[in-house]
N, C-alpha and C positions, 0 to 999 in steps of 0.2 A: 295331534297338536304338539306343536314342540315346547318340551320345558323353559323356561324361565328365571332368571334369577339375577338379584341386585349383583352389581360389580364392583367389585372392590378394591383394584388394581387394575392394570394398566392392560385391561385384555377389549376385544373391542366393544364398542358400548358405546352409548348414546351420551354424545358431550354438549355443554352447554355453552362453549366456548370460552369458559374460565379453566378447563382442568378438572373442572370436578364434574363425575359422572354425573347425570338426570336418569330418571326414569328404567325401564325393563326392558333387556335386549334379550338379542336369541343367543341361544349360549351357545360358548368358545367351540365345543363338538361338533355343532351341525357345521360352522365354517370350514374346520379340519375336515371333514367328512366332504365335503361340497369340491376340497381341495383334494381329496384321495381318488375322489370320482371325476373333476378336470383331470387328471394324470393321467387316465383312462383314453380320452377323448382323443382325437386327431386336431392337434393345433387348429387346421384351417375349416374347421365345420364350422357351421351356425351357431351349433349347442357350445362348440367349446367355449367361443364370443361371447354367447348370453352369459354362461356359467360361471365364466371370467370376470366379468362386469358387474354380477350381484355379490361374488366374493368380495371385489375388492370397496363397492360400495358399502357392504356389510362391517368392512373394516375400517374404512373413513373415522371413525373414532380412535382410533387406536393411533392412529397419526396426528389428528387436531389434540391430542392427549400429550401426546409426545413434543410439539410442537411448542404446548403451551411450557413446557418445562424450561424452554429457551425464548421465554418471554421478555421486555424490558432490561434487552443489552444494546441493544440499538440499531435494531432489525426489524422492518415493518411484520408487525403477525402474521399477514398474509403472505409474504413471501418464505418466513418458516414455514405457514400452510404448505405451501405448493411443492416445500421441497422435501417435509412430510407426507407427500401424498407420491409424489412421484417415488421416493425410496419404498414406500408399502408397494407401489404398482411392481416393482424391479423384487424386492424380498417375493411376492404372492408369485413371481412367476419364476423367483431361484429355488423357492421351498418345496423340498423333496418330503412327501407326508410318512413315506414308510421308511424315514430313519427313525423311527423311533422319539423324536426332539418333539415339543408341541411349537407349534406354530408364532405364538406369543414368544418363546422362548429365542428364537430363529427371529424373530421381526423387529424386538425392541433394541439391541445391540445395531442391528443395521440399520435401521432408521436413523437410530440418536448417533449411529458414527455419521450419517448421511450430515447432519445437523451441525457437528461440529467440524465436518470439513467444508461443508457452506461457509462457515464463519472464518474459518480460515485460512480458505482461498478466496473468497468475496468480498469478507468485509470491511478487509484491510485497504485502506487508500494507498498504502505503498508497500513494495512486498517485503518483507526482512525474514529470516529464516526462521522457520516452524519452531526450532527449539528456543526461538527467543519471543514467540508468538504465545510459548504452551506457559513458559516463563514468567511471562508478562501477565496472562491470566491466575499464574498460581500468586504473586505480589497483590495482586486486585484482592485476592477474599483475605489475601494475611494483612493487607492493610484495615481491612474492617475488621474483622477479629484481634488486632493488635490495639487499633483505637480504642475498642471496648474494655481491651483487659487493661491497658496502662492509661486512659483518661487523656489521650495524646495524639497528633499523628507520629505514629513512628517513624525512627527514621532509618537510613540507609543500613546500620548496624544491624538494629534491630530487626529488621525483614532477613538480613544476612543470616541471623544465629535462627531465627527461626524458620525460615527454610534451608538451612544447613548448607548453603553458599558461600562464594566468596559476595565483597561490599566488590568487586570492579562487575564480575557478571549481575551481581543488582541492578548498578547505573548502570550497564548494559542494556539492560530490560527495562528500566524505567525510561532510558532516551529512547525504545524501538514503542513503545507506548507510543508515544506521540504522532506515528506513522498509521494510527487506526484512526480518526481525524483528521483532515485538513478545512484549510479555511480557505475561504475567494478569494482572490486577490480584489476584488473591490468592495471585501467588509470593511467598514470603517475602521481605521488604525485606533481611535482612540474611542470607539463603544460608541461615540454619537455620529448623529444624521448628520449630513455636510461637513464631516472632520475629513480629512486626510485617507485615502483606502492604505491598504496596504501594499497597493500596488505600486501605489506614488514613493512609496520608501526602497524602492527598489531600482539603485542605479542602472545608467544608461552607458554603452560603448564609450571609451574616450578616443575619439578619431585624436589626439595625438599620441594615441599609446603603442600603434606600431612603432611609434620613431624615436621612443624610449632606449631601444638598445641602440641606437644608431649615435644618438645625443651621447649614451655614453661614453661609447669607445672613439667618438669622434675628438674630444681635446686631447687625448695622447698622440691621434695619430694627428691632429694641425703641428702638434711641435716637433714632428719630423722634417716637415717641408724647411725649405729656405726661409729666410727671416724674410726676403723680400717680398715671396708669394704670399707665406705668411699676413703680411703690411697689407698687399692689394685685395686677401679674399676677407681679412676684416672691414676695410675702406668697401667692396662695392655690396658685403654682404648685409655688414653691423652696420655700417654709414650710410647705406642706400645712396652711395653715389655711384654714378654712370660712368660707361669706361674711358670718355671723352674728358671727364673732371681728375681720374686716377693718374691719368696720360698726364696731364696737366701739374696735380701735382708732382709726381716722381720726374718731369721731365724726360718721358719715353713718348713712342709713340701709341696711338689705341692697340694698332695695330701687334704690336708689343705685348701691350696689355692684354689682349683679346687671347693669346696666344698662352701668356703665364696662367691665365685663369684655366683653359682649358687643360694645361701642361699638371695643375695641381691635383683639378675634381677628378681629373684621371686617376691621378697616383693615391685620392685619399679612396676613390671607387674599388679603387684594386686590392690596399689593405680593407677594407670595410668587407669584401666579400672573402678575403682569406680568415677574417675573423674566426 
């Protein structure tokens, strides 16, 4: 009959899904041992399978353990589960038994680094670099720790001298903060039902904004033209009058007329594209 014994730390063991151990497992030895004897095996046997499957089942605690450590940051449990479980599956089949190392010792650093690059390749809604990600989490506990010791929320200074920073990479880290949340574009702008989303606060293309540059560089170049063309492309453009009314006035002919217009949009097309 195999010995027995409460667990006291993070070795594997029967959890209860809060983190703290329940009840009597089989102790840390027989799983090392079970592991010294899969090393033996030929990968693609039967035995090695079954052998496989009870280690890492055996160990299933040892990861919901670790999991729960990265509880309530804003990651569903069960998807810590999963990626605790899959890191033990990946540790049980990298751990070499006759280094000398225990198994526990080799499993819990991998795992919990498995944990903290989940969080921070995944759980960012937008990616900003690792060092302002690692940053950004060391500001999160100095802000609780700060509140408590000064009765305050600290401010940008303050987190500066105590993580021994400068105040511009603070507000560096405090704006890449904001990049691990985003919101819908159709949450309400003002917190109620039937307000405004925030989508609606979000302009739209201005179709005259290509002709922005156009509009500008275009009254320099009208006051190069003649005074006369000048006269008829304000009359048939700004007066909306027709070239049969221009004729009329200036006493030319349309035909005239028809000709000076073209003679000008020419010459202002030509500057306009040497611009």
């Amino acid at each position: 009959m195999q010995e027995e014994h409460a667990v006291t730390g993070p070795s594997p063991a029967g959890n209860d899904g809060s983190g703290r151990f329940s009840g009597r497992v089989r102790d840390e030895n027989s799983s090392e041992g079970m592991l010294a004897q899969l090393s033996k095996l030929d990968p693609d046997s039967v035995q090695f399978a079954r052998l496989r499957a009870r280690i890492i089942e055996d160990l299933l605690p040892l990861a919901t353990h670790l999991a729960n450590r990265f509880r309530n940051r804003g990651e569903p449990f069960d998807d810590l589960a999963q990626v605790a479980n899959l890191a033990l599956i990946k540790a049980t089949d990298g751990f070499d038994p006759f280094r000398g190392v225990s198994f526990s010792s080799y499993a819990v650093p991998f795992i919990a680094g498995e944990l903290k690059r989940h969080f921070r390749d995944k759980t960012w809604h937008v990616r900003v670099p690792r060092r302002l990600q690692e940053l950004s989490l060391q500001i999160n506990r100095a802000t609780d720790e700060l509140t408590q010791q000064l009765g305050r929320s600290p401010t940008v200074a303050d987190l500066a001298r105590h993580l021994d920073i400068g105040e511009e990479e603070t507000i560096e880290a405090l704006e890449a903060a904001g990049a691990y949340h985003s919101l819908s574009l159709d949450a309400p702008a003002g917190g109620e039902e039937g307000a405004s989303t925030l989508g609606d606060l979000i302009g739209t293309d201005d179709a005259e904004l290509a002709g922005v540059d156009a509009r500008v560089a275009l009254p320099p170049l009208l006051a190069t033209l003649p005074s006369r063309e000048q006269r008829i492309l304000a009359m048939r453009f700004f007066g909306n009058m027709t070239q049969s009314q221009i004729a009329a006035e200036l006493g030319i002919s349309q035909m005239h007329v028809s000709r000076l217009i073209t003679k000008a949009l020419t010459t202002l097309r030509h500057a306009l594209l040497d611009e």
